[in-house]
C-alpha positions, -999 to +999 in steps of 0.1 A: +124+122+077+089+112+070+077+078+074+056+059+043+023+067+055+029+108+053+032+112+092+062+125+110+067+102+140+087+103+173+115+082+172+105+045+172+073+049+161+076+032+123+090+002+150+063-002+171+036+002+143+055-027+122+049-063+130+079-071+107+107-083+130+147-075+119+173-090+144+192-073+170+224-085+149+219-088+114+247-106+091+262-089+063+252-089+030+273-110+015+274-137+040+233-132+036+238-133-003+262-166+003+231-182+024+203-176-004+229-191-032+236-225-008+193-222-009+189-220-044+216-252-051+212-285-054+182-303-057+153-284-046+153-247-033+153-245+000+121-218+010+128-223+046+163-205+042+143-176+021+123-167+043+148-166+070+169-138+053+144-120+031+116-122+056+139-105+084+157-078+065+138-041+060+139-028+031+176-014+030+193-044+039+169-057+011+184-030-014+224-042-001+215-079-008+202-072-041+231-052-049+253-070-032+243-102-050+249-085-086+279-074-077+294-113-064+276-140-091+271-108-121+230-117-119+202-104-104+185-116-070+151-109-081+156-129-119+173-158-093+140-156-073+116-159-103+134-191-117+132-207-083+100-197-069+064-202-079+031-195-067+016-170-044+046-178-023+070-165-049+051-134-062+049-124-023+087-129-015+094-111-051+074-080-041+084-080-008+124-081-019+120-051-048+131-016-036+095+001-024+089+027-052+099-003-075+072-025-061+043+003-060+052+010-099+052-021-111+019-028-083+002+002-102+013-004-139-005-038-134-035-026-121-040-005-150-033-031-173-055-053-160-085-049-184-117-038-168-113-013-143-128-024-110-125-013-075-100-038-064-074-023-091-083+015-089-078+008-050-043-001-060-037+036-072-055+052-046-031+036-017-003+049-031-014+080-035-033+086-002-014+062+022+021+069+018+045+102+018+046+127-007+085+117-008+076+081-019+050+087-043+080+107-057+095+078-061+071+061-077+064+081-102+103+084-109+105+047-113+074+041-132+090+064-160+124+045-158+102+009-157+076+018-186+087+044-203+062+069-192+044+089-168+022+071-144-003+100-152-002+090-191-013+057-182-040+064-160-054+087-186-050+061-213-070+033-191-104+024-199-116+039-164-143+062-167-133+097-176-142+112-140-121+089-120-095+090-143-092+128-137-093+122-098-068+100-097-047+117-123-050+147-094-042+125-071-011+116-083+002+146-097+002+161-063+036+171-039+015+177+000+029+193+026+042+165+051+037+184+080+010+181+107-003+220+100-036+226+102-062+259+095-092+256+107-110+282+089-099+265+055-111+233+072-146+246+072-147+266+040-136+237+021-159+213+041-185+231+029-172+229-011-169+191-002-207+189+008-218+213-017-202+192-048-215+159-027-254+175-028-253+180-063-236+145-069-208+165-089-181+142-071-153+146-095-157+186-092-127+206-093-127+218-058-131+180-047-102+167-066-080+199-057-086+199-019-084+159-017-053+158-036-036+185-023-043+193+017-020+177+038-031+147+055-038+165+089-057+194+073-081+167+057-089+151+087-097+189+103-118+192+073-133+161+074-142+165+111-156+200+103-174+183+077-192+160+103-199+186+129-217+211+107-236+189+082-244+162+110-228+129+084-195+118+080-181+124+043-175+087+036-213+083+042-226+107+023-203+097-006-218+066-003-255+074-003-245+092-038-242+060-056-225+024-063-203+036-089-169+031-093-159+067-088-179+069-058-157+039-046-129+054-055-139+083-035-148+065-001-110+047-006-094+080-007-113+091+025-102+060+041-068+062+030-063+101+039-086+095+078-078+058+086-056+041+065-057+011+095-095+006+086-088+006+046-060-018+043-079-041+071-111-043+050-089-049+019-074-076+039-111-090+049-125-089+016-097-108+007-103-137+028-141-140+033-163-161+010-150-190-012-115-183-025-090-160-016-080-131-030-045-140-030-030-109-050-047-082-026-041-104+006-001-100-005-005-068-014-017-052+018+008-072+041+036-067+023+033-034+017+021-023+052+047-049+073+074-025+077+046+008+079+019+002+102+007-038+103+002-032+144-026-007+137-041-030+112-042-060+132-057-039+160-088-025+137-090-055+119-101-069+155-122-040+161-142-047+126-141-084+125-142-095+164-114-123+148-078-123+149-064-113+120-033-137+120-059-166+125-077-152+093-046-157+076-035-192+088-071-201+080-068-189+047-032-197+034-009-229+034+026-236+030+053-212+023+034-185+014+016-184+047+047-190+065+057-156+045+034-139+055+029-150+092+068-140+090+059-106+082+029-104+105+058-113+132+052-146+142+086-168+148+085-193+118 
């Protein structure tokens, strides 16, 4: 089985690129459900004994506590959380606790219901597209028709994004890739070439660039966009980024990073989150919880590499209380 990010890994890999920590022994689901009811009694909820279960359960022990809960007090976990929890803190324990598909629908249905279209929302669609498997974007799109009743692809088109990037990421994701690390190079070249030609003539939402970027497997892209360096002497993100400042260029250079380096995407996503005055609390969430269980290690590591700062001191530097505690839990620190 295919991890989230579209790879195939050797057996412990999705464990040693995850900073989230599960224990050796873990209790069952009822006893776990029993433990979050005694935290929402009395007066006072009692956050500490939240993040103790959620914060160390993956996602399918997640899935038999929610169930598990419905099935012993007849309501659900996640309605239980809303009324006790506010905040950041409670919107990043809520998404961390839905089923993944579930969270990357309702993620995606708010990003294009957000008004203006801007990076930071498009971005939204892009990672889910680009940064997971083909079998979870499935999913997505299965439980964004059960959630909204309709397609996710209806409600791109119907957003007020311009018409270009709304056909990219329409193609992006309408797409089923191949999950397998098979690569030709002789495609790689001939569609580098497309890539650059379209780039040239600044004609970035061109057929051939939507069908080879939302289509190719992940390892074919990177062949491509390696062949694309070697015979044209710039790397594609560049030269998509000398083409302009618009949004569908943006979009563009996300998908690159998403498909080549997803590490260096979700790291920048979590810098811009945190530098300046403010914090971008909703993207900060976003890309820790939904990289925790995926590949936080790798992100930590390029984060470094960009930033020459620790990442989990950006966050403690950034964040207080609970939700920092959260996320520190997910990060893998011992709260």
């Amino acid at each position: 089985m295919s991890c989230l990010c579209g790879f195939s890994p050797c057996k412990g890999w999705k464990k040693i690129m995850a900073t989230h920590r599960v224990p050796d022994v873990v209790p069952p689901p009822s006893e776990d459900c029993e433990r979050l009811t005694t935290a929402f009694r009395g007066w006072g909820t009692n956050e500490k004994t939240i993040i103790r279960v959620l914060g160390h359960r993956n996602a399918n022990q997640r899935r038999k506590i929610r169930e598990t809960y419905e099935q012993i007090y007849n309501e659900s976990l996640i309605g239980q959380l809303h009324s006790e929890l506010s905040g950041d803190f409670g919107k990043a324990v809520i998404l961390w606790t839905y089923d993944p598909p579930e969270r990357d629908a309702r993620l995606a249905n708010k990003a294009l219901k957000s008004g203006k279209q801007r990076i930071t929302q498009l971005q939204v669609i892009v990672e889910i597209a680009c940064a997971t498997s083909p079998h979870h974007l499935m999913a997505v799109r299965q439980a964004y028709c059960s959630l909204f009743d309709c397609s996710l692809e209806e409600d791109i088109f119907a957003s007020n994004a311009d018409l270009p990037v709304r056909k990219v990421l329409v193609g992006l994701v309408s797409s089923y890739r191949y999950d397998r690390e098979v690569v030709d190079l002789n495609m790689a070249n001939s569609e580098a070439t497309k890539l650059h030609d379209a780039i040239e003539r600044k004609n970035l939402d061109h057929d051939d660039v939507v069908w080879i970027l939302s289509t190719r497997n992940v390892t074919q892209l990177k062949a491509t966009f390696e062949r694309y360096h070697k015979n044209y002497g710039n790397n594609i993100y560049q030269d998509i980024k000398s083409c302009g400042n618009g949004i569908l260029e943006a979009v563009l250079r996300v998908v690159i990073w998403c498909m080549d380096s997803p590490e260096k995407h979700f790291a920048e996503v979590i810098r811009a989150s945190i530098v300046g005055l403010g914090t971008d609390e909703d993207s900060l969430t976003r890309a820790i919880v939904t990289r925790a269980e995926i590949d936080m290690m790798k992100i930590r590591g390029e984060y470094f590499n960009m930033n020459k700062t620790n990442l989990d001191d950006a966050v403690i530097g950034d964040t207080s209380g609970y939700y920092k505690d959260f996320l520190m839990t997910l990060l893998g620190a011992r709260i």
